[in-house]
N, CA, C and O atoms as a GROMACS GRO file, in nm:
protein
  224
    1UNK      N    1   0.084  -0.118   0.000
    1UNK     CA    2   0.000   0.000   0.000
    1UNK      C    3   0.088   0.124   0.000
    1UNK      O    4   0.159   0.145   0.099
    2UNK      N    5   0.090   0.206  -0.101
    2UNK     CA    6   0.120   0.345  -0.094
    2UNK      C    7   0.056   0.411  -0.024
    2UNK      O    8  -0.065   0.416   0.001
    3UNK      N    9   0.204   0.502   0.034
    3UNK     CA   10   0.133   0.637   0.117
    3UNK      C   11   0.082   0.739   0.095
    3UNK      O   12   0.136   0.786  -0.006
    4UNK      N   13   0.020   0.791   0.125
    4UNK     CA   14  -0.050   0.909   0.097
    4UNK      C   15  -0.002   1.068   0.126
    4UNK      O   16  -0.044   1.108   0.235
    5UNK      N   17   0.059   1.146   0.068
    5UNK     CA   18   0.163   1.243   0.142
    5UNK      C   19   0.105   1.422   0.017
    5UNK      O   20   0.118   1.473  -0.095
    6UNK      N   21   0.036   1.441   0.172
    6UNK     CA   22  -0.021   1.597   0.078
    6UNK      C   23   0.117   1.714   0.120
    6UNK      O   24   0.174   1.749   0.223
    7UNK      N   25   0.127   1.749  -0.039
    7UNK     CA   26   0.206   1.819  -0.080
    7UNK      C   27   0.221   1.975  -0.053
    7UNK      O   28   0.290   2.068  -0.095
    8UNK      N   29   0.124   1.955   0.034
    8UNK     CA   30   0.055   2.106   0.021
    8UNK      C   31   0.098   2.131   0.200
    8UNK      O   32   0.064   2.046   0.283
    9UNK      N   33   0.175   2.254   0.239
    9UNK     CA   34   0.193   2.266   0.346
    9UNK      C   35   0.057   2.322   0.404
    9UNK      O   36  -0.030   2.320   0.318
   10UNK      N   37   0.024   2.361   0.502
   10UNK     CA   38  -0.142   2.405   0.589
   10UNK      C   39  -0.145   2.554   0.617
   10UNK      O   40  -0.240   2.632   0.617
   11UNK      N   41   0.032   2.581   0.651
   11UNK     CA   42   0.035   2.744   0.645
   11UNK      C   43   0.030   2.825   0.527
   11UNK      O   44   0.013   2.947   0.519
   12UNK      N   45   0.054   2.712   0.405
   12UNK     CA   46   0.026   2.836   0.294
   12UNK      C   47  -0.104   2.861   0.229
   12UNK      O   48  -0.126   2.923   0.125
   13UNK      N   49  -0.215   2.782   0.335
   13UNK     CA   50  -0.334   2.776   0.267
   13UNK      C   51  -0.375   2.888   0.294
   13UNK      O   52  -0.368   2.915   0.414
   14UNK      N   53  -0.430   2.993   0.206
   14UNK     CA   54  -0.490   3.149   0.271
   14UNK      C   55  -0.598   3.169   0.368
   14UNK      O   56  -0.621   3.261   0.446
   15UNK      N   57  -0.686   3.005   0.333
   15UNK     CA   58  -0.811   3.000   0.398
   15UNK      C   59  -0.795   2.986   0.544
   15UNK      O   60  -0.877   3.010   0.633
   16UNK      N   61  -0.675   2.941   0.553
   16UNK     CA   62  -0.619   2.905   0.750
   16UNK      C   63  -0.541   3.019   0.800
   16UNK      O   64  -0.548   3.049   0.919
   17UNK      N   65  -0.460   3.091   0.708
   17UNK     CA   66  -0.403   3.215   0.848
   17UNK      C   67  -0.463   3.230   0.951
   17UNK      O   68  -0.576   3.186   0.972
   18UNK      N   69  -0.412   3.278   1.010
   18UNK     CA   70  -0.428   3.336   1.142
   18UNK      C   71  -0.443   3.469   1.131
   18UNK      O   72  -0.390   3.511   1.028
   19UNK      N   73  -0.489   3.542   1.190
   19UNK     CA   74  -0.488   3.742   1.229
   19UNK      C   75  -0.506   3.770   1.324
   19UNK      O   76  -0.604   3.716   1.376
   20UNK      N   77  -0.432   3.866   1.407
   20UNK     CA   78  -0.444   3.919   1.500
   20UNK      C   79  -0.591   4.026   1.529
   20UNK      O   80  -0.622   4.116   1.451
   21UNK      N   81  -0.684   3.987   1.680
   21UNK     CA   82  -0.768   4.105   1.701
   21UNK      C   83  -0.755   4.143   1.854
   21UNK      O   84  -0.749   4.087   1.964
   22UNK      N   85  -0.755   4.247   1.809
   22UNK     CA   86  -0.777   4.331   1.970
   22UNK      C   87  -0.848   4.353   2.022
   22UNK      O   88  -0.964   4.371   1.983
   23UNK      N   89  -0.798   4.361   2.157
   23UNK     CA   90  -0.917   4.308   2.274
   23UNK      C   91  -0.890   4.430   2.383
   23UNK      O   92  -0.777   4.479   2.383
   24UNK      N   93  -0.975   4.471   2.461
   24UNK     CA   94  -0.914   4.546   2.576
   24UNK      C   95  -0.916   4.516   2.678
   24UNK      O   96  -1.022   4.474   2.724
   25UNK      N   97  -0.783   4.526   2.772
   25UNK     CA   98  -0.781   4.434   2.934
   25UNK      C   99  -0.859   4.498   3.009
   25UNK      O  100  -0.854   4.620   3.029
   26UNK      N  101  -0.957   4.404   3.066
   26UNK     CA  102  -1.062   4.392   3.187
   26UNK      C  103  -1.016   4.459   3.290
   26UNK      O  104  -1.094   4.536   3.347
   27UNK      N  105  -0.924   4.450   3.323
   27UNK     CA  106  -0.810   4.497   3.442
   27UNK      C  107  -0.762   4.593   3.433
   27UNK      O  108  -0.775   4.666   3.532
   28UNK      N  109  -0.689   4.641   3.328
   28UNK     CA  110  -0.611   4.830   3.347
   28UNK      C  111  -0.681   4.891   3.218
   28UNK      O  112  -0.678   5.013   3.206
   29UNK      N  113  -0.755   4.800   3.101
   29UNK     CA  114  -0.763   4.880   3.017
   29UNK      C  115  -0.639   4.899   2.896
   29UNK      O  116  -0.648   4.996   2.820
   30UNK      N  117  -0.544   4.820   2.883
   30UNK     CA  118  -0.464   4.783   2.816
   30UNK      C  119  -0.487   4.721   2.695
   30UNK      O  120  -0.607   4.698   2.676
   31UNK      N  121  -0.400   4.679   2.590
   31UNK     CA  122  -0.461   4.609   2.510
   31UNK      C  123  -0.426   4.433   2.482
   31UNK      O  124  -0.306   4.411   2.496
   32UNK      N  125  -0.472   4.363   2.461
   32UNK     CA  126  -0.474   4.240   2.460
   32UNK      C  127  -0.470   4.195   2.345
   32UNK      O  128  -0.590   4.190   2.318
   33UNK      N  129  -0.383   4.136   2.205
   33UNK     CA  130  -0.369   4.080   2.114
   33UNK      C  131  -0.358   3.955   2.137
   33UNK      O  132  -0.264   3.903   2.198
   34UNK      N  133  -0.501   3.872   2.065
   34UNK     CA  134  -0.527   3.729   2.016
   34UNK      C  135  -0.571   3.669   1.904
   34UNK      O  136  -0.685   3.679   1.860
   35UNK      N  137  -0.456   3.587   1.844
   35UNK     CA  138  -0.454   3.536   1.742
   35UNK      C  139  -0.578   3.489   1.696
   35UNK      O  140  -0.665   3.493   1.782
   36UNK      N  141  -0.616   3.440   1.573
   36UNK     CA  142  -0.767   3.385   1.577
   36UNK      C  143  -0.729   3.235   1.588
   36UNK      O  144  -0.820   3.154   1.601
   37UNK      N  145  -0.611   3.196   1.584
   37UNK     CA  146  -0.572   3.024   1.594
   37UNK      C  147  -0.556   3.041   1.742
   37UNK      O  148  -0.516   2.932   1.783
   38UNK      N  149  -0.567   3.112   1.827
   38UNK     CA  150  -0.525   3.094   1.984
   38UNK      C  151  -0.688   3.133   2.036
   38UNK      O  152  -0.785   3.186   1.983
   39UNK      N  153  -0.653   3.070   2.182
   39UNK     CA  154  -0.775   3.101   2.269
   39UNK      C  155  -0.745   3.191   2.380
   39UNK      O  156  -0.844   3.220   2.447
   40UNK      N  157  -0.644   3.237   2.413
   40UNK     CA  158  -0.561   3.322   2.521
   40UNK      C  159  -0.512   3.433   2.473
   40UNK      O  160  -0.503   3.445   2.351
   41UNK      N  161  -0.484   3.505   2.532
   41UNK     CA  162  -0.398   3.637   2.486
   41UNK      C  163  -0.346   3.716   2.633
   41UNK      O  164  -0.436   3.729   2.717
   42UNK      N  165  -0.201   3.773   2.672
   42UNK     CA  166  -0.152   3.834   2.778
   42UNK      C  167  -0.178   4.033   2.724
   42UNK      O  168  -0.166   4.091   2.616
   43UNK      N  169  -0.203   4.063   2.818
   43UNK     CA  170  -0.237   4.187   2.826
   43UNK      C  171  -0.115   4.258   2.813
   43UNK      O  172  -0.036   4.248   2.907
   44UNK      N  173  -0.072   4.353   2.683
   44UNK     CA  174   0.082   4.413   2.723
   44UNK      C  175   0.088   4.516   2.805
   44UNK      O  176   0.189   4.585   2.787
   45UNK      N  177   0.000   4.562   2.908
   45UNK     CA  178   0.029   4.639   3.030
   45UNK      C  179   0.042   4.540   3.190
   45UNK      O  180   0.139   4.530   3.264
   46UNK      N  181  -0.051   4.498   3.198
   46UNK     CA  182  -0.047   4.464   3.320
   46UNK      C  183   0.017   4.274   3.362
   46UNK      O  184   0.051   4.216   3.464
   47UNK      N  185   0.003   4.229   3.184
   47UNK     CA  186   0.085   4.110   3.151
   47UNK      C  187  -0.022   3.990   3.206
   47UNK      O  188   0.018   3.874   3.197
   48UNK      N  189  -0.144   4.012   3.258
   48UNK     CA  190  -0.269   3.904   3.292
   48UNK      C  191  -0.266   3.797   3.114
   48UNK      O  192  -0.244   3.808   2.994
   49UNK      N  193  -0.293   3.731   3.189
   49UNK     CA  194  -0.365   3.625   3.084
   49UNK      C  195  -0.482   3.623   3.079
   49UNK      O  196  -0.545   3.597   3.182
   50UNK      N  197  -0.548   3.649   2.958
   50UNK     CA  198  -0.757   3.625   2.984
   50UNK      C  199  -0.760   3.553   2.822
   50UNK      O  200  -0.688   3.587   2.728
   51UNK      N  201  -0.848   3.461   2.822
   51UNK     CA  202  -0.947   3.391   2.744
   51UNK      C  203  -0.996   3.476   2.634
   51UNK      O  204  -0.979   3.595   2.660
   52UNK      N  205  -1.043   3.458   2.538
   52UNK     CA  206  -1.077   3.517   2.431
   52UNK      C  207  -1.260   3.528   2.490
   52UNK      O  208  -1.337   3.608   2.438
   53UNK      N  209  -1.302   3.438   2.598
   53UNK     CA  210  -1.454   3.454   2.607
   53UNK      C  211  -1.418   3.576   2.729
   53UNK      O  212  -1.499   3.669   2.732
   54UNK      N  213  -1.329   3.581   2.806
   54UNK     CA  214  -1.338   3.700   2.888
   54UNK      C  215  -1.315   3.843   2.857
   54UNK      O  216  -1.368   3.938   2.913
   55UNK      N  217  -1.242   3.844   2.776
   55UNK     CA  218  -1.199   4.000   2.707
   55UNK      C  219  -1.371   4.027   2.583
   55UNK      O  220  -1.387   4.144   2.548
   56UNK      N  221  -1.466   3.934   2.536
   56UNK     CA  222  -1.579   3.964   2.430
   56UNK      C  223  -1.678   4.061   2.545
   56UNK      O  224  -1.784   4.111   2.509
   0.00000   0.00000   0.00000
């Protein structure tokens, strides 16, 4: 049985990037950048970690 081997890497598919959206920290009011492939994001002021359902 031959293997099966897709040629195609997953990051160059356009339909999968990733993008960054901003969020604002709950806590100082800072801003919070989370990937759309991530579920977390650290606040670059106060450095908290929050959830993508806590910062909506």
């Amino acid at each position: 049985m031959d293997k099966v081997i897709d040629s195609k890497c997953p990051g160059s598919d356009p339909t999968q990037k990733a993008v960054p959206q901003s969020f604002t920290c709950p806590e100082c009011g800072g801003d919070i950048e989370i990937w759309t492939d991530e579920s977390k994001g650290k606040c670059s002021s106060c450095h908290k970690t929050f959830t993508r359902e806590q910062v909506k």
